[in-house]
C-alpha positions as CSV (number, residue, x, y, z in Angstrom):
1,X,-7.6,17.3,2.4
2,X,-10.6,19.6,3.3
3,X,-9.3,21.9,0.6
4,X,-9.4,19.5,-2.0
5,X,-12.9,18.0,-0.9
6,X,-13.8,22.3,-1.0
7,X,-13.0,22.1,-4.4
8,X,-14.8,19.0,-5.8
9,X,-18.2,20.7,-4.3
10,X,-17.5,23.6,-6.4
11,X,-19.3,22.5,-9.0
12,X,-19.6,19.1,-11.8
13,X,-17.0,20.2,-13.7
14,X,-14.5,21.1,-10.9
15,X,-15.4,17.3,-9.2
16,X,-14.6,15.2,-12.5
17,X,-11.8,16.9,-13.3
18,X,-10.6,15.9,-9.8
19,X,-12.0,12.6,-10.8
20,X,-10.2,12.1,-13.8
21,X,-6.9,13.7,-13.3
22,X,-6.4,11.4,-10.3
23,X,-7.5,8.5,-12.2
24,X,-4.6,8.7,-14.6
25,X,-2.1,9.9,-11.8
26,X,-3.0,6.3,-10.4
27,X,-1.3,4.8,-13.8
28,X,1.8,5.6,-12.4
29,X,0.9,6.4,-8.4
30,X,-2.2,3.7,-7.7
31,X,-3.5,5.0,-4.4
32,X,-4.5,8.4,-5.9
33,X,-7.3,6.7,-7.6
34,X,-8.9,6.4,-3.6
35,X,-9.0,9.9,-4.7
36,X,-10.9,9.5,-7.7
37,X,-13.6,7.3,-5.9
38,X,-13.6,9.9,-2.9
39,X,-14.5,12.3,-5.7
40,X,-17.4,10.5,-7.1
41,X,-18.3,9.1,-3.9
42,X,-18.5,13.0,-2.3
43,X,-20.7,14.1,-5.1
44,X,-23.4,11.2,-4.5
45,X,-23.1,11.6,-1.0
46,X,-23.7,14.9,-0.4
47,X,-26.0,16.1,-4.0
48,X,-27.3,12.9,-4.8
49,X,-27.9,10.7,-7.6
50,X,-28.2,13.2,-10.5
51,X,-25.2,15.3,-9.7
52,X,-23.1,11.7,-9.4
53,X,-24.1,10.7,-12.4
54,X,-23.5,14.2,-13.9
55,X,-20.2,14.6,-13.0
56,X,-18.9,10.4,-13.7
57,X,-19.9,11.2,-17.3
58,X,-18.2,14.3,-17.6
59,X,-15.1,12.7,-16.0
60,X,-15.2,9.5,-18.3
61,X,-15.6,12.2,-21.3
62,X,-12.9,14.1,-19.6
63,X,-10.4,11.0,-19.1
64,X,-11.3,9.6,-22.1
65,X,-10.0,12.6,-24.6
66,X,-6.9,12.5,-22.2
67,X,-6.3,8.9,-22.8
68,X,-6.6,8.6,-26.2
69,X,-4.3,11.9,-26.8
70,X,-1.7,10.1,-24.4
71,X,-2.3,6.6,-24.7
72,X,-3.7,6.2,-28.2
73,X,-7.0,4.8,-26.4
74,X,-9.8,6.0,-24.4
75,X,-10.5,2.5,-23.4
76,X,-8.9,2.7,-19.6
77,X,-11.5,5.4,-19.2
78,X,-14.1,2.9,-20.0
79,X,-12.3,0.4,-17.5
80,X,-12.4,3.0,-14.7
81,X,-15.9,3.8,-14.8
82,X,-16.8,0.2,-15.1
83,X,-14.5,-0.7,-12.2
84,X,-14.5,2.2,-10.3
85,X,-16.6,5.0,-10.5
86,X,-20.3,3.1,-10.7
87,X,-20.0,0.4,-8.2
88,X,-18.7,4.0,-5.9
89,X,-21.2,5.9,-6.9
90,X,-23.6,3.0,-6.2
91,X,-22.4,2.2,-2.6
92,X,-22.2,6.0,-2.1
93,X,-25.6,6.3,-3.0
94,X,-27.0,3.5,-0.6
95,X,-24.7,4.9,1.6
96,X,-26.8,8.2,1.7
97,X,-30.6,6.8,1.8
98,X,-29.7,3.9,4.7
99,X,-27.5,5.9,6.4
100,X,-25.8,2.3,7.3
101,X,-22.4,1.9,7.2
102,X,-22.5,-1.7,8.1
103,X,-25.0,-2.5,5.4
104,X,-23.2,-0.7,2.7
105,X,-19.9,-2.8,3.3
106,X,-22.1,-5.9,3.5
107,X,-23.2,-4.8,0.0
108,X,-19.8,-4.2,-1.2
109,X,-18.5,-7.7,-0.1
110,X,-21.5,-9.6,-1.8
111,X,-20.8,-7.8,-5.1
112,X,-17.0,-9.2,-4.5
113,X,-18.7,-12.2,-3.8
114,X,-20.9,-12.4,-7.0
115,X,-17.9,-10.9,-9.4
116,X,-15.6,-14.3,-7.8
117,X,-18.9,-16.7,-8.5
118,X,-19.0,-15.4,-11.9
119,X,-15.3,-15.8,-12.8
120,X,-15.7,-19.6,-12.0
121,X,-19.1,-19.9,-13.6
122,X,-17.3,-18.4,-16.8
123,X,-14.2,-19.3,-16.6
124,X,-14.3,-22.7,-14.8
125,X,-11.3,-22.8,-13.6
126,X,-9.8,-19.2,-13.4
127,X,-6.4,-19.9,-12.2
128,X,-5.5,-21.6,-15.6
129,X,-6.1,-17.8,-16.9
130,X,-4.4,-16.4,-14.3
131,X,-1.5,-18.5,-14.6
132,X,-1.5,-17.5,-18.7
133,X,-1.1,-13.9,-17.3
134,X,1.7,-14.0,-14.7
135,X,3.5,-16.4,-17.2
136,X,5.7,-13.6,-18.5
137,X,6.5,-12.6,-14.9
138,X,7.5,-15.7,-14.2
139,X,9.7,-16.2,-17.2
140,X,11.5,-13.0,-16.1
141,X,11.9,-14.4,-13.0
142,X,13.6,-17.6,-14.5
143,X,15.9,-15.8,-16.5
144,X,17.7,-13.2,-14.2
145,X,18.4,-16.7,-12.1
146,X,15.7,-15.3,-9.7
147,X,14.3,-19.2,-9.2
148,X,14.6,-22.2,-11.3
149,X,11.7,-23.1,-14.0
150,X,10.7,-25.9,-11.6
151,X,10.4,-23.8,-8.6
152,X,9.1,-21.2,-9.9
153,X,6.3,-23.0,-12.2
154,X,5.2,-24.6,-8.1
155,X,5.0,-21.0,-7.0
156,X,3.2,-19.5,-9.7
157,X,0.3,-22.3,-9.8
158,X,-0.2,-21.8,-6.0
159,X,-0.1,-17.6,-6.8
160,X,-2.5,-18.5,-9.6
161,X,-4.9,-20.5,-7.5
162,X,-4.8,-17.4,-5.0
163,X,-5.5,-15.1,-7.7
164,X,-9.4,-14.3,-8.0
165,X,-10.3,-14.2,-4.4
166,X,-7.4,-11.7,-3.9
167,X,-8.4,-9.6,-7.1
168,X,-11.6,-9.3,-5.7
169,X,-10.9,-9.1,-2.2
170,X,-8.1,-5.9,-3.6
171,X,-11.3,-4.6,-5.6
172,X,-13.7,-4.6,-2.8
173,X,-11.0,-3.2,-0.3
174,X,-9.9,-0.6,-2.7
175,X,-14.1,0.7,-3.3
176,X,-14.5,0.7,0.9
177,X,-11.4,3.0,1.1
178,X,-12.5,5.1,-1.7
179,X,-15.9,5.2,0.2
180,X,-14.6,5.8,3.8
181,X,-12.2,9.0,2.0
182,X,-15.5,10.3,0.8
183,X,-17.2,10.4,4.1
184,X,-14.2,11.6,5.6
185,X,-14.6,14.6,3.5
186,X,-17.6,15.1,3.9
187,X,-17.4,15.0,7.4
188,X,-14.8,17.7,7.4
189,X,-16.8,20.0,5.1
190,X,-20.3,19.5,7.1
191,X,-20.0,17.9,9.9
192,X,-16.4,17.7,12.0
193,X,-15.9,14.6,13.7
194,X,-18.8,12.4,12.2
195,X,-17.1,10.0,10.3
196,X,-14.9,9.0,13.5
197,X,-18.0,8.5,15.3
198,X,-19.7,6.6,12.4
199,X,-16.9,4.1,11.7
200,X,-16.3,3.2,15.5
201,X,-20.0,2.0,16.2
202,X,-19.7,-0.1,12.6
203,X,-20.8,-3.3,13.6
204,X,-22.0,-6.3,11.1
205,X,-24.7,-8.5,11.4
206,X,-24.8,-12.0,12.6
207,X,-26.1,-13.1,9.4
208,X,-22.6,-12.1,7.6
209,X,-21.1,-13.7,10.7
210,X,-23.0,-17.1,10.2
211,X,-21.9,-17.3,6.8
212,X,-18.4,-16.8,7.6
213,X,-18.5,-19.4,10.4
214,X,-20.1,-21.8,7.5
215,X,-17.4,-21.0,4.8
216,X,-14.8,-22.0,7.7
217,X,-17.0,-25.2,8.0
218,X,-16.2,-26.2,5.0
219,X,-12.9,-25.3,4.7
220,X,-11.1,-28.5,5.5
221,X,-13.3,-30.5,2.7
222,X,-11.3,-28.5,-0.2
223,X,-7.5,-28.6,-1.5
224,X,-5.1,-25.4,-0.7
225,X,-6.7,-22.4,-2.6
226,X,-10.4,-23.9,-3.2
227,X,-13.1,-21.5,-4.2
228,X,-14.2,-22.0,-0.1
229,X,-10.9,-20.5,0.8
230,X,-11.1,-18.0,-2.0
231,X,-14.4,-16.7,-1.3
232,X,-12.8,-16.0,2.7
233,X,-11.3,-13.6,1.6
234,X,-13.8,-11.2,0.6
235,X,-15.4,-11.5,4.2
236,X,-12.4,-10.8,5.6
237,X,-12.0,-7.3,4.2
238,X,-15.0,-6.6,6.0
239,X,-14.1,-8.5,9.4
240,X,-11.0,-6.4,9.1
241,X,-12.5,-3.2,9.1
242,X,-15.2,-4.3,12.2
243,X,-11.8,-5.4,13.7
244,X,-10.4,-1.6,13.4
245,X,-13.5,-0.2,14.1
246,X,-13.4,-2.3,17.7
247,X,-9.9,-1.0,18.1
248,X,-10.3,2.8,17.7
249,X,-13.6,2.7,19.9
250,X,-11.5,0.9,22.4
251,X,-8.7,3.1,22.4
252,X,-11.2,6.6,22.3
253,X,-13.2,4.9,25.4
254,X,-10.3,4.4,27.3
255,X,-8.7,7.7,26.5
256,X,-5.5,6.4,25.8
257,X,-3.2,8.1,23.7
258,X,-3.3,8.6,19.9
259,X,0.1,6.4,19.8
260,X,-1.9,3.4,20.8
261,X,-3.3,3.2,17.3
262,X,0.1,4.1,15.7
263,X,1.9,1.3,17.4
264,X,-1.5,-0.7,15.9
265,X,-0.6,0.2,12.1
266,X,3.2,0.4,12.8
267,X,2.9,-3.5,13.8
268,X,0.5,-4.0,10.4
269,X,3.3,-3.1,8.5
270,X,5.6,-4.8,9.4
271,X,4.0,-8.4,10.7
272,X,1.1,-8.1,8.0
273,X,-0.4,-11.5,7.7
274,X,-0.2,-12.1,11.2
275,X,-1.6,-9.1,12.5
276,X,-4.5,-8.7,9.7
277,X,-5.8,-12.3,10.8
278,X,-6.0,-11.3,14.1
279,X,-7.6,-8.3,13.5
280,X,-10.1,-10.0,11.1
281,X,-10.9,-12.7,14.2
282,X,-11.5,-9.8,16.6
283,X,-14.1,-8.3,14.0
284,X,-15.7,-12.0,14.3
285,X,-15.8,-12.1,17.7
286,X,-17.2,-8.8,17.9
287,X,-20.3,-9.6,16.3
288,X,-21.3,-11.6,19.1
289,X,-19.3,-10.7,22.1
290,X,-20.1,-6.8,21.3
291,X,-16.7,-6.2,23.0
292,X,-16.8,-2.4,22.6
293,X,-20.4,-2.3,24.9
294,X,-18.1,-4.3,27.5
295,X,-15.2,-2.2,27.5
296,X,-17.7,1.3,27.3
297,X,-17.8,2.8,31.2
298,X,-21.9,1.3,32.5
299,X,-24.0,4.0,33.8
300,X,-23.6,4.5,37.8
301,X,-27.5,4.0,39.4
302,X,-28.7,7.2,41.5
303,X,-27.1,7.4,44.8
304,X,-26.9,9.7,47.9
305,X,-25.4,12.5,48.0
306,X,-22.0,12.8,49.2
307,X,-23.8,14.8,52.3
308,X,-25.0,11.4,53.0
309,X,-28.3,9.3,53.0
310,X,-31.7,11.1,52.1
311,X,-34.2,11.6,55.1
């Protein structure tokens, strides 16, 4: 990783085409584009806004000739910078002047927040699109025997209903990620062992925390996936990371072995739902409760010396 991270600070042209070559890997392998957004996001973060701009242009350019050669359209390049590579090289940017982790992922989830508002100020109801677009997965599904139409057409309007908090919940998630690979590299290049330190002490404010509590509030007064339940799920992206941020400061306070965390993401795998949720509530409680300041070792007052008491 550090040599890749060596080579996008070469120079522009070396970042983009990192940029862009990993954005069209992701076609057919999807988490390489972290590594486009860890590209972008390096540049800002470390050269600054002209540089970032610099080198997303020369990667859209870049991406753009290649798609249109391979694809017969340069539009996904368009779509990856929109998507991708401005809101990154936005929340890199903040990133670098507020030095504030915490207030860059509060950023991030209010811009998931705004993108969900606008899909149902536009759209009204979005899940009657979204239900147009998984239709022919559905159908597929119907015709290998997979479900019946009735079943299936149940399941689809409840995965439909779902659909806009995930998408930008997955959007959001996917930008953070792309963020934290940046920092991570630049950590390695300049300063070893920084971005460890900086995500342990991430620790939200109680204002996000108050507008959680008041979204679950008013949770009970809507029907299965209401825009309430839908807009959780951006917040909880955010309480999920607090929640791994308490559990990694935990583990390096107590000195316990590196296996501890393992066993952590081991059991994510494979008891997801469950194990994210809790996760998420221990970020909640955390910004109150401050657990990791009641777990850290308190300071021993001055005391005689073990020769005995002071005369």
């Amino acid at each position: 990783m550090k040599a890749i991270a060596a080579f996008v600070m070469r120079g522009p042209s070396q970042a983009a085409l990192v940029a862009a070559v990993t954005a069209l890997l992701s076609i057919l392998i999807p988490p390489l584009g972290l590594f486009s957004a860890g590209s972008i996001g390096l540049v800002a973060l470390r050269s600054g806004p002209v540089y970032g701009l610099i080198v997303s242009a020369v990667a859209t350019l870049g991406m753009g000739a290649i798609a249109w050669l391979a694809l017969g359209s340069p539009l996904p390049a368009l779509g990856v910078l929109l998507m991708l590579w401005v809101p990154i090289l936005a929340l890199a940017l903040l990133l670098r002047y507020s030095r504030s982790l915490a207030l860059t992922l509060q950023v991030a989830g209010a811009l998931g927040i705004l993108l969900m508002l606008s899909a149902y100020a536009l759209m009204g109801d979005p899940s009657a699109t979204w239900l147009t677009i998984l239709e022919p997965f559905r159908d597929a599904l119907v015709k290998d025997g997979v479900l019946d139409d009735a079943a299936s057409a149940a399941v689809f309007a409840e995965l439909a209903g779902w659909m806009t908090g995930a998408f930008a919940a997955a959007l959001v998630a996917q930008l953070l990620f792309g963020l934290f690979i940046a920092r991570w590299w630049q950590a390695l290049l300049y300063n070893p062992g920084g971005f460890g330190e900086e995500f342990r002490e991430l620790r939200l404010g109680r204002a996000f925390g108050v507008l959680v509590l008041l979204l679950l509030a008013l949770l009970p007064f809507g029907d299965g996936a209401s825009l309430t339940a839908n807009l959780l799920l951006v917040p909880g992206v955010l309480l999920l990371f607090q929640g791994l941020a308490v559990a990694h400061q935990v583990r390096a306070l107590k000195q316990a072995r590196q296996a501890w965390l393992v066993g952590l993401y081991v059991l994510v795998v494979f008891f997801m739902p469950q194990v994210l949720l809790l996760i998420a509530c221990i970020g909640l409680v955390d910004i109150w409760a401050d657990i990791r300041s009641r777990v850290a070792p308190s300071a021993r007052p001055p005391g005689p010396g073990p020769s005995g008491p002071a005369t």
